[in-house]
ROGU-34268 format. One record per atom (N, C-alpha, C, O): x, y, z; residue in one letter; atom name. Coordinates in pm, 1 decimal. Example, Ala and Ser with C-alpha at 12.3 -4.5 7.8 and 13.67 -1.06 7.14 Angstrom:
BEGIN
1319.0_-569.0_780.0_A_N
1230.0_-450.0_780.0_A_CA
1320.0_-330.0_780.0_A_C
1423.6_-331.9_846.5_A_O
1285.0_-225.0_708.0_S_N
1367.0_-106.0_714.0_S_CA
1290.0_3.0_787.0_S_C
1340.9_113.8_803.9_S_O
This chain:
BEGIN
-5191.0_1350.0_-123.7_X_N
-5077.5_1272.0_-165.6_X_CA
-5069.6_1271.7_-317.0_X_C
-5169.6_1239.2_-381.0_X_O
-4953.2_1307.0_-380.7_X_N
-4922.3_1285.9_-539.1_X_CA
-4924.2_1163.8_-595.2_X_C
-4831.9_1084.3_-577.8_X_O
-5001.1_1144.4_-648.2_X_N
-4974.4_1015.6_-767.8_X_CA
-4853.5_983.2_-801.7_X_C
-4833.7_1069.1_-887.6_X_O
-4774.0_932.2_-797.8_X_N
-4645.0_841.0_-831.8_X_CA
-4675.7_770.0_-1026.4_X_C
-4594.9_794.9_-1115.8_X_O
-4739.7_728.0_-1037.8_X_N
-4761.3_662.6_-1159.6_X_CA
-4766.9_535.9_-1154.7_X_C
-4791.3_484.3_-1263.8_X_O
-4746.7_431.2_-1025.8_X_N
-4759.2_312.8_-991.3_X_CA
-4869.7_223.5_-930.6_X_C
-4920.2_255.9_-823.2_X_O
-4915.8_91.5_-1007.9_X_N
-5008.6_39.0_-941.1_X_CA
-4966.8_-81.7_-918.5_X_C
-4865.0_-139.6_-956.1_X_O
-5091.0_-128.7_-826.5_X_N
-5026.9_-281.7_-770.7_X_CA
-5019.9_-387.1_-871.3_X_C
-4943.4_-480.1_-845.7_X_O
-5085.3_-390.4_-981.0_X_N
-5110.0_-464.1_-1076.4_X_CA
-5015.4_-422.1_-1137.7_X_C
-4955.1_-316.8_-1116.7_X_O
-4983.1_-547.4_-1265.1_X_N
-4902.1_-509.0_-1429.7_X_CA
-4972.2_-480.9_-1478.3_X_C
-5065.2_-457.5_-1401.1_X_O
-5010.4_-453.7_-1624.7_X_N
-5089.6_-485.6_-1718.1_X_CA
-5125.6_-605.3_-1752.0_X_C
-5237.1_-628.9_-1798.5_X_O
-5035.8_-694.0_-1732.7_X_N
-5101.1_-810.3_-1750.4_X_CA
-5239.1_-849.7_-1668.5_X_C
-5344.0_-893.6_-1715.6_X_O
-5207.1_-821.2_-1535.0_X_N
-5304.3_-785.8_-1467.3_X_CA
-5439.2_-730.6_-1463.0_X_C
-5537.1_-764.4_-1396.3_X_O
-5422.4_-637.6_-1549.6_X_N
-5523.0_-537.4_-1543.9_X_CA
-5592.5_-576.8_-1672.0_X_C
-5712.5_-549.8_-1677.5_X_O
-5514.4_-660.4_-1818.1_X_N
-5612.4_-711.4_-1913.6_X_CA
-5648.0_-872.0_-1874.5_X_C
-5702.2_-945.8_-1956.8_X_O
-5618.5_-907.8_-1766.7_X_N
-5686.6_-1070.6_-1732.0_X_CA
-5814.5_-982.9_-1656.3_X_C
-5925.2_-1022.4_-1692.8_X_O
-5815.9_-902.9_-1585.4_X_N
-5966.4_-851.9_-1494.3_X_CA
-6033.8_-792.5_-1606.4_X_C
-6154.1_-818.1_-1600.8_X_O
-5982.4_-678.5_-1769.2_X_N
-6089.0_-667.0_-1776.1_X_CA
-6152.4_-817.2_-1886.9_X_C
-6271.3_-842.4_-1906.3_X_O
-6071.5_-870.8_-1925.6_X_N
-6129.1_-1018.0_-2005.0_X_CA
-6196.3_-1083.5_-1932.8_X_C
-6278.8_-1155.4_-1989.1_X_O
-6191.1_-1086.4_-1800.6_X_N
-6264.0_-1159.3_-1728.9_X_CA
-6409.1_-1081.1_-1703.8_X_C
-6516.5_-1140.8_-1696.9_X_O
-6396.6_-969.6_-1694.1_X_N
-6509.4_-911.0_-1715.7_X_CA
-6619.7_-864.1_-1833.8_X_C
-6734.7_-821.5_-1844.0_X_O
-6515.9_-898.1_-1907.0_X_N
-6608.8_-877.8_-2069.5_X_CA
-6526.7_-949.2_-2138.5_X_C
-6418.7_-914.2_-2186.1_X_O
-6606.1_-1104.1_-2147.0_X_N
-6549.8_-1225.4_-2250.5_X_CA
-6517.6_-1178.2_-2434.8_X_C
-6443.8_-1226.4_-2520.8_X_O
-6601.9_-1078.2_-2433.9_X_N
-6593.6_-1063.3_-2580.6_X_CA
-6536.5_-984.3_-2629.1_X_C
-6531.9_-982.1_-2752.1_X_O
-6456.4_-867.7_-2536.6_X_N
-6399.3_-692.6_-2549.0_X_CA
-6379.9_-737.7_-2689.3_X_C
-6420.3_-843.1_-2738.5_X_O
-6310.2_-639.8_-2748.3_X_N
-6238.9_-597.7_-2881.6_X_CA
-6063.1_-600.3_-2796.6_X_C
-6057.7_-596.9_-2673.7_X_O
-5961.4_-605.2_-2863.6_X_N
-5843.5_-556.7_-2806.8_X_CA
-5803.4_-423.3_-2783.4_X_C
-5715.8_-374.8_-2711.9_X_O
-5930.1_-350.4_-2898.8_X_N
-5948.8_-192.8_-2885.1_X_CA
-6009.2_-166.0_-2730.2_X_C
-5951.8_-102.4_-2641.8_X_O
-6134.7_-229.0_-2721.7_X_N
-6156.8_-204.3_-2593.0_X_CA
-6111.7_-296.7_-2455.8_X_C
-6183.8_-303.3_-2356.2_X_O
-6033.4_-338.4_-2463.0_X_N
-5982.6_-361.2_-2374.9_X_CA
-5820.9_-268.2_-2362.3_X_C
-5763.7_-262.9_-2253.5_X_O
-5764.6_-203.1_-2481.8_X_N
-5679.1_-138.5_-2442.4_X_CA
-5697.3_-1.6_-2384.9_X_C
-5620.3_55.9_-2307.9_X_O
-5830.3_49.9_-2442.1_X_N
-5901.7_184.6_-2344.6_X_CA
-5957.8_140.2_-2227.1_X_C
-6002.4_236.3_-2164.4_X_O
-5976.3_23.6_-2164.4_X_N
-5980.0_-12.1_-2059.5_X_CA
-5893.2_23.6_-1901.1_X_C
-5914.0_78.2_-1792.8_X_O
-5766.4_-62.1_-1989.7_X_N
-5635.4_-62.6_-1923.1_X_CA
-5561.5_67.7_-1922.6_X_C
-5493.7_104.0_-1826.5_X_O
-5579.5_151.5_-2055.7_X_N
-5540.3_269.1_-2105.3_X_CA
-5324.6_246.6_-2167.1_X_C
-5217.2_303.6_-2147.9_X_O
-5382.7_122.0_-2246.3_X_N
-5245.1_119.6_-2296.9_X_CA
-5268.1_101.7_-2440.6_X_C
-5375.3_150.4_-2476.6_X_O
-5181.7_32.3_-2557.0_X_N
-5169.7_51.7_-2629.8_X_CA
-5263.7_-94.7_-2735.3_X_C
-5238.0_-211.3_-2705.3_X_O
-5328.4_-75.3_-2808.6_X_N
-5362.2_-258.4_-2898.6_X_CA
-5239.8_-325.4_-2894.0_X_C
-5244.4_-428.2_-2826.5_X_O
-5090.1_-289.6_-2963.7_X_N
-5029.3_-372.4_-2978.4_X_CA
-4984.4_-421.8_-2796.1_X_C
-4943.3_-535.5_-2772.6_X_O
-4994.4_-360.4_-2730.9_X_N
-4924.0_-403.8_-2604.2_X_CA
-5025.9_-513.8_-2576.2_X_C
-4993.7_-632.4_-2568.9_X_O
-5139.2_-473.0_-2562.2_X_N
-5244.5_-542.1_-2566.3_X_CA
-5200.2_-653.9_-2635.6_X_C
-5110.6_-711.3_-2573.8_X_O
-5231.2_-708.5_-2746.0_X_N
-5184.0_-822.1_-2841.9_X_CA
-5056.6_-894.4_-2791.3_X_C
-5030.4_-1013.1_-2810.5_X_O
-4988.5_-812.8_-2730.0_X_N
-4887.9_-899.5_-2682.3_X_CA
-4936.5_-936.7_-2512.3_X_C
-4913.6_-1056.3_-2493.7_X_O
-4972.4_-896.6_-2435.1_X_N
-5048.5_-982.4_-2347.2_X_CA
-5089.3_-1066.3_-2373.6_X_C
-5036.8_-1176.2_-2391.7_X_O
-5223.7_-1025.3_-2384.6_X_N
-5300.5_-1156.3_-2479.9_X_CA
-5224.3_-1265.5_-2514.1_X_C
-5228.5_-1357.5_-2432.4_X_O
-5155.2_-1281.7_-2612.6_X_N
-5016.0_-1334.2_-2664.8_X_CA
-4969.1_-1466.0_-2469.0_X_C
-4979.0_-1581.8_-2428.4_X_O
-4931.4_-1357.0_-2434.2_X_N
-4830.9_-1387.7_-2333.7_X_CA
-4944.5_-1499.9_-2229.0_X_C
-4919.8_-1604.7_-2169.4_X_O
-5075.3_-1417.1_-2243.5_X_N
-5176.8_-1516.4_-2159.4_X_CA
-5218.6_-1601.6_-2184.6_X_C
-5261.7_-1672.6_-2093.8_X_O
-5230.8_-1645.4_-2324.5_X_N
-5257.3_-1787.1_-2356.6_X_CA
-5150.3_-1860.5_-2394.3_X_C
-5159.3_-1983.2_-2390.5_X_O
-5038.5_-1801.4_-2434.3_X_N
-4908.8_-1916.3_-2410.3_X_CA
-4893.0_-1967.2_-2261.4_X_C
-4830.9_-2072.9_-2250.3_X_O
-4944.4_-1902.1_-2133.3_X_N
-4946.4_-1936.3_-2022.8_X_CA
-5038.0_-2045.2_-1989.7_X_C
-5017.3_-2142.0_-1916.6_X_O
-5142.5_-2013.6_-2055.6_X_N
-5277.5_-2111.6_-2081.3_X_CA
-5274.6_-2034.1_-1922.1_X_C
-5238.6_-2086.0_-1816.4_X_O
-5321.6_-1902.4_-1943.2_X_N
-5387.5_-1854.2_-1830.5_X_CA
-5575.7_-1804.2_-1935.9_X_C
-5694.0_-1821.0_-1906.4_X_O
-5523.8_-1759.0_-2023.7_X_N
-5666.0_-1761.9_-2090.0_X_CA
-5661.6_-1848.1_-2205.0_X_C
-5564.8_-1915.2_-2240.7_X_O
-5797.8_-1839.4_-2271.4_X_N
-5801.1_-1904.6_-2397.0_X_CA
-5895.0_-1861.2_-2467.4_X_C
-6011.0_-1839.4_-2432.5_X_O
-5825.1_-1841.5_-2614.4_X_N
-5951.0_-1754.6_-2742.3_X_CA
-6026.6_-1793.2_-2837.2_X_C
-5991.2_-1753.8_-2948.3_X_O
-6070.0_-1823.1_-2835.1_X_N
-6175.7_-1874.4_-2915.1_X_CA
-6249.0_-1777.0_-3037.3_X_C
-6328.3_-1688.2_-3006.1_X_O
-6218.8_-1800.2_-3153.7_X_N
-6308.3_-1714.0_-3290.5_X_CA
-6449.3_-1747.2_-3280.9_X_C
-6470.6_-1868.0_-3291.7_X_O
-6557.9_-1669.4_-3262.5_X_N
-6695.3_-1671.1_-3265.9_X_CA
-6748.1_-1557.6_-3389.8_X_C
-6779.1_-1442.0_-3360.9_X_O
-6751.4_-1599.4_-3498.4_X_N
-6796.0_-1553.0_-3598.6_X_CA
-6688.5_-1412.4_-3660.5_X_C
-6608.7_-1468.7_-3735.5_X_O
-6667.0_-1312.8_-3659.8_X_N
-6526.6_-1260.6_-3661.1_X_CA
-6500.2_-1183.1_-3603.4_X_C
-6465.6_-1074.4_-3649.7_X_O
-6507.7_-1213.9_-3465.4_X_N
-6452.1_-1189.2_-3311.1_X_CA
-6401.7_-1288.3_-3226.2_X_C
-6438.5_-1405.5_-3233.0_X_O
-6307.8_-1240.6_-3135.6_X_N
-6273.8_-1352.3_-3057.3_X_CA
-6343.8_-1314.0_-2882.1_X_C
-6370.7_-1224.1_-2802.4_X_O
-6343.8_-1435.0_-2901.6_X_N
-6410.0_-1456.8_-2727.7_X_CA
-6291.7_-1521.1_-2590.4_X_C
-6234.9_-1628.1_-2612.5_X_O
-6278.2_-1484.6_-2524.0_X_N
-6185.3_-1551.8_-2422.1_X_CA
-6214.1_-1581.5_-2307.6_X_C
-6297.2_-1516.1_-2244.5_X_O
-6142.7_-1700.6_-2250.4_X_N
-6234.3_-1728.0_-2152.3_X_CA
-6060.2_-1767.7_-2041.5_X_C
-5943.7_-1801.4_-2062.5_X_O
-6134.9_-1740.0_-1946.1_X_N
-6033.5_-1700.2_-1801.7_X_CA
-6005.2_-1886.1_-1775.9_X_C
-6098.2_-1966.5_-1770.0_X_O
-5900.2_-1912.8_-1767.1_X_N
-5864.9_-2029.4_-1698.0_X_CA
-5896.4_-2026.4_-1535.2_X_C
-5789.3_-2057.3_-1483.0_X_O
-5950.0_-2013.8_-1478.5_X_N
-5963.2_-2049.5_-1376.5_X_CA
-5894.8_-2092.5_-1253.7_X_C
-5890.4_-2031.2_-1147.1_X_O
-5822.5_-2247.6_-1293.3_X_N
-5775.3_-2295.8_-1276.4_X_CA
-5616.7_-2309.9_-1271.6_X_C
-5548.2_-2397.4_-1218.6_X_O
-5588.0_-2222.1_-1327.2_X_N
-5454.2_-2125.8_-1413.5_X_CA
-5338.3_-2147.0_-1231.9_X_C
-5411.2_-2170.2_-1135.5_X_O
-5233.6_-2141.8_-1208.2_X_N
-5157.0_-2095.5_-1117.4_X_CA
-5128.4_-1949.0_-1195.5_X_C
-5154.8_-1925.0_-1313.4_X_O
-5076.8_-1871.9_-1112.9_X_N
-4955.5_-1799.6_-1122.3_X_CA
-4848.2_-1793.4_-1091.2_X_C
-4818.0_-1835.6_-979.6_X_O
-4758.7_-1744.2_-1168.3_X_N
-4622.2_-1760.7_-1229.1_X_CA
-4535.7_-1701.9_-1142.5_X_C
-4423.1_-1747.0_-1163.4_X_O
-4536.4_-1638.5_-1073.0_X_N
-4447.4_-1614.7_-954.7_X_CA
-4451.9_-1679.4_-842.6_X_C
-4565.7_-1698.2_-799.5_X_O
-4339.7_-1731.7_-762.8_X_N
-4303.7_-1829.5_-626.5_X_CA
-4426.8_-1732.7_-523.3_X_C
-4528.7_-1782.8_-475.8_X_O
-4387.2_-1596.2_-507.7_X_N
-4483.6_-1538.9_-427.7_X_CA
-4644.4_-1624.1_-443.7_X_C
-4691.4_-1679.3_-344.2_X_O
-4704.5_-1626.3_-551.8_X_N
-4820.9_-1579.2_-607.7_X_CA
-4861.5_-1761.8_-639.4_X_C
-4978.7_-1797.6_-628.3_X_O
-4761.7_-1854.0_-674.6_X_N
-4811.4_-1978.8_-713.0_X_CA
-4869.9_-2066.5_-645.3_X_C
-4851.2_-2180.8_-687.0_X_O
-4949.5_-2054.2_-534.9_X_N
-5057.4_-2139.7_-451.6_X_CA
-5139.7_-2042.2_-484.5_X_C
-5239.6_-2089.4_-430.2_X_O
-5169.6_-1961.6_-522.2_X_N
-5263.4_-1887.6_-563.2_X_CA
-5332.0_-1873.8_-685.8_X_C
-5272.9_-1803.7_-767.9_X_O
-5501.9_-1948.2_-741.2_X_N
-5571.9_-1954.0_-855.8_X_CA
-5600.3_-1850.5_-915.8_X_C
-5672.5_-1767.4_-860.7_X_O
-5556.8_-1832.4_-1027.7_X_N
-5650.8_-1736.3_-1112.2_X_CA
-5779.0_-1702.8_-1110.7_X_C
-5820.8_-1590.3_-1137.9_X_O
-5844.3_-1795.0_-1080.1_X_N
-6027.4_-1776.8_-1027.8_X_CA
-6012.6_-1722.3_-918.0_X_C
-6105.6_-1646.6_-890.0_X_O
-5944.3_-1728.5_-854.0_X_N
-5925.0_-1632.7_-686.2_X_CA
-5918.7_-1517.3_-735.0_X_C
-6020.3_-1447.8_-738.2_X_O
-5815.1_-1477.9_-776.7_X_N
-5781.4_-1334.6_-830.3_X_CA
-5886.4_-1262.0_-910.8_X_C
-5927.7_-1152.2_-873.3_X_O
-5937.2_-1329.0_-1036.7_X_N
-6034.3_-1238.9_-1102.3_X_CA
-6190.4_-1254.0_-977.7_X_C
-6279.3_-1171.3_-998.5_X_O
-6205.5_-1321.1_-899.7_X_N
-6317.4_-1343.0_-825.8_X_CA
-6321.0_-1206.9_-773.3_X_C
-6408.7_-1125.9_-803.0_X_O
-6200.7_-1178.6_-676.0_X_N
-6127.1_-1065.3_-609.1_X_CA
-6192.8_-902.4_-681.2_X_C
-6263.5_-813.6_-633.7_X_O
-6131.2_-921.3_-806.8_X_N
-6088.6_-794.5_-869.7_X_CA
-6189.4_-772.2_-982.0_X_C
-6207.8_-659.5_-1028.0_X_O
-6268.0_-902.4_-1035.0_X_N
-6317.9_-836.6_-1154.1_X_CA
-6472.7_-826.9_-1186.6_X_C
-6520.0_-819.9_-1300.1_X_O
-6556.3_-827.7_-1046.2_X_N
-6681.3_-839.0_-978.4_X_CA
-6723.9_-649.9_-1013.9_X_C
-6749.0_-586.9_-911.1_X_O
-6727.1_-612.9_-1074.7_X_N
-6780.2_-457.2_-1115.9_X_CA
-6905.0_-468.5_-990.9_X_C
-6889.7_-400.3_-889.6_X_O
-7004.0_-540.6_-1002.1_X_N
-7118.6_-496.0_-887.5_X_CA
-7085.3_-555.7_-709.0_X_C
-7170.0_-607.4_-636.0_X_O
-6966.9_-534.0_-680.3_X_N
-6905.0_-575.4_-570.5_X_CA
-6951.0_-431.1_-453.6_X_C
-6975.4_-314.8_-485.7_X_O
-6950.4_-470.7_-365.9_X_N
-6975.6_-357.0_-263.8_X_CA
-6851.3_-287.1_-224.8_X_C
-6738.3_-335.4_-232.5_X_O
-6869.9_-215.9_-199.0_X_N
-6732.5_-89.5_-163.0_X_CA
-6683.2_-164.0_-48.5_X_C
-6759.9_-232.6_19.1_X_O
-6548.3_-153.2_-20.9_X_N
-6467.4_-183.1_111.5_X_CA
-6552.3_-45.7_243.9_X_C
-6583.8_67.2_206.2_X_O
-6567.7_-83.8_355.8_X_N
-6579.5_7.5_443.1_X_CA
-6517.3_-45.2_557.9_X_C
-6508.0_-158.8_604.3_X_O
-6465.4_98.6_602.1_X_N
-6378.1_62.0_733.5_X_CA
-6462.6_62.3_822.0_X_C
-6565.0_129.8_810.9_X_O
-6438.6_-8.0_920.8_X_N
-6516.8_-36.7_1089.4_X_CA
-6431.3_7.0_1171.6_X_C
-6309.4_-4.7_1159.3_X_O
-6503.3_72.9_1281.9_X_N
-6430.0_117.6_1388.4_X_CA
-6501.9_51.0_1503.0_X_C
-6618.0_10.4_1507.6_X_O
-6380.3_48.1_1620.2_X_N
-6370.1_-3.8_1752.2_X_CA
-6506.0_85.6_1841.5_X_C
-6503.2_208.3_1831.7_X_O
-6595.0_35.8_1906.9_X_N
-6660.8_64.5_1993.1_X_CA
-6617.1_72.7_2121.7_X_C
-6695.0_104.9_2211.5_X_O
């Protein structure tokens, strides 16, 4: 099957899992993460703590961020649904692989 260029995630998406996974990235590395741009980056970022979905904190001259948790999301679909759910979900790097089971 061909790649389309589409994933289930935004970017927004994809820089709340990897912040959640590395409190301290750089915006550099978190945009080779995601594989987009710093400034797009910066404007996430931006967009996630005006949400008060994250929050940044300066630790000597770096910033640190830390995942709201507690956060809803912003879509009717998606708003009974926690932000700690979601990064729990998605941003567990030593998580075990999905395997399918079959019927006996």
């Amino acid at each position: 099957m061909k790649h389309r260029g589409w994933t289930f995630l935004t970017n927004h998406g994809h820089v709340l899992v990897c912040v959640s996974r590395d409190p301290d990235a750089t915006i550099r590395e978190i945009a080779s993460c995601v594989g987009i741009t710093e400034r797009a980056v910066q404007a996430i970022v931006s967009d996630l703590e005006a949400n008060e979905t994250i929050a940044r904190f300066r630790v000597g001259r770096r910033n640190r961020y830390v995942v709201r948790r507690d956060a809803s999301f912003r879509h009717p679909v998606e708003r009974e649904l926690l932000v700690g759910q979601f990064v729990e979900l998605l941003a567990t790097e030593d998580r075990e692989p999905a395997t399918a089971t079959t019927a006996s």
